[in-house]
N, C-alpha and C positions, 0 to 999 in steps of 0.2 A: 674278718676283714679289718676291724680294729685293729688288730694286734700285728699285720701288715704294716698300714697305715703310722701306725706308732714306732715303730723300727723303721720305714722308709720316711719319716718326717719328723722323726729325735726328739716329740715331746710326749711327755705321759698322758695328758688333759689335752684330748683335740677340741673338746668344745667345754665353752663355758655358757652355764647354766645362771639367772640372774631373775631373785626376786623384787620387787623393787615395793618397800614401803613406806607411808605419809609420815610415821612416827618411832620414836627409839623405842616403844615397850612390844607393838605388835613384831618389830623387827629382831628383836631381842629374846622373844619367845620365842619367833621362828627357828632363830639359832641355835637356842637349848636344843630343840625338836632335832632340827637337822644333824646335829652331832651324833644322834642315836639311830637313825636310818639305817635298815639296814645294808651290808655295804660298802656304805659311805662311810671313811674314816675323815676321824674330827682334823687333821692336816688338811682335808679339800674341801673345807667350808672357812669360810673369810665373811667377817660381816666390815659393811663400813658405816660409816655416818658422815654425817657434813661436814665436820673435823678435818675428815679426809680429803676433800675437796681443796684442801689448802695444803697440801704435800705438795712438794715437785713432782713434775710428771714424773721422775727416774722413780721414783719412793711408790709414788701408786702403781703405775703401769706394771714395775717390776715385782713389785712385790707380793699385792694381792690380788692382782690381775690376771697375772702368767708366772707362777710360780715353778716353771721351769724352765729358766732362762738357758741354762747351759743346754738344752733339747733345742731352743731357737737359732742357734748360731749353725746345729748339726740343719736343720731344716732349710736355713738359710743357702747351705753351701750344696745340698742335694737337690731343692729345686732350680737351683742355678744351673748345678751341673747336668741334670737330667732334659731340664729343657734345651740346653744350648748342645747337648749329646742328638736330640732329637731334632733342633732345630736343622742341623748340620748336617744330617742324615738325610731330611726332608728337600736341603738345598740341590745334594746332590744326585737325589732323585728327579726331580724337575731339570738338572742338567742332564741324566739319561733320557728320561722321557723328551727333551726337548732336541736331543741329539736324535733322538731315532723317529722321531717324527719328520724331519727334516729342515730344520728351521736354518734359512742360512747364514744367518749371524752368529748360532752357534758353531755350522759345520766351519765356517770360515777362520773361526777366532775359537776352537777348542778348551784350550789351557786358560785362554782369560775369561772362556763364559762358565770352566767351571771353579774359576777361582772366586769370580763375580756371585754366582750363585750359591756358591759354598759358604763366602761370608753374609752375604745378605740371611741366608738362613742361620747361622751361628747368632748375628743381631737378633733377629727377630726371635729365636730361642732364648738368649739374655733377657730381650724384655720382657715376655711372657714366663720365666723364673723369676724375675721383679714382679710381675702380676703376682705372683703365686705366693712368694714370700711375704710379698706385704698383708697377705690374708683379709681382704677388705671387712669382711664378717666382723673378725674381732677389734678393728678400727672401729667400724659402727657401734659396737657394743660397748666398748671403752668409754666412746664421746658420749654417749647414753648414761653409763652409769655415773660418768663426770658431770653433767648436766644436772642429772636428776640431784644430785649430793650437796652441788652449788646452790639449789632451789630446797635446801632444809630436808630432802628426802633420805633416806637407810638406804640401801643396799646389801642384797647376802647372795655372797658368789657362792658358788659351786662348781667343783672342779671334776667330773665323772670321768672315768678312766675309761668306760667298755655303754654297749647302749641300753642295756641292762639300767646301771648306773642314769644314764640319761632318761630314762624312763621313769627312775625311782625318782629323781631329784625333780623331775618337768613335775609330777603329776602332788608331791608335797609342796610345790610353791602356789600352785595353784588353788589346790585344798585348802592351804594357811590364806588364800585371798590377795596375795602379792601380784604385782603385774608382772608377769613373765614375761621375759627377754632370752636369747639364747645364740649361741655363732652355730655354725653348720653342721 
């Protein structure tokens, strides 16, 4: 189902896994450890520290956050595409169903109740691909690990490719004693 998912939403790392700790040594240890999981290659583990916290948002977000940027613009442009495909679909079912039910403001006005309907679902499809791409999970998690970084705490991402991966990475940060956080 990953490997779906990751071809239908153009990025390698659908979730990001995040330890979060008080200090740079117990953080720094973690990060030796995690490089060697196995698995996990050392490219999907990112530590940060409070340094960090004073990046522009472009420098953090894009870099050690989602480091597959060019996978986000493909994501961007297929939940667009797919919900306003559906959206659109969905309008002009509701003008079938509404025609053969017998409503008479459709039967009367045909062409405008399915042109009415067909954009109102194309919108409402738009916005729910805006739902979708903005991924609210990994918003949350971002302002989380922004927060905690600004407050003197470490940070060590992980980037799991399949849920294997996600199982390896959840149940090491937890073992190391970090406060686990994670997107969907």
């Amino acid at each position: 189902m990953e490997y779906f998912l990751q071809g239908l939403l153009g990025e390698k790392s659908l979730t990001k896994v995040v330890g979060l700790y008080p200090n740079a040594q117990h953080a720094q240890a973690a990060a030796a450890k995690a490089h060697h999981l196995h698995g996990i290659a050392p490219a999907q583990v990112r530590l940060l520290g409070p340094k960090d916290a004073k990046n522009t948002q472009r420098d953090l977000f894009g870099h050690h956050m989602q480091p597959a940027q060019h996978g986000i613009v493909k994501t961007l442009f297929q939940a667009h595409a797919g919900a306003t495909l559906a959206g659109g679909i969905g309008g002009l079912l509701l003008f079938f169903w509404l025609l053969n039910s017998g409503q008479p403001m459709v039967i009367g006005s045909p062409w405008l109740a399915a042109m009415a309907l067909l954009g109102f679902g194309i919108a409402f499809g738009l916005l729910l691909g805006g739902l979708r791409a903005l991924r609210p999970d990994h918003i949350k998690l971002i302002t989380t690990v922004r927060s905690a970084l600004a407050n003197n705490r470490w940070a060590l991402v992980l980037h799991p490719l399949n849920a294997e991966q996600t199982r390896t990475a959840k149940d090491f940060l937890v073992a190391s004693g970090a406060e686990m956080l994670s997107t969907l």
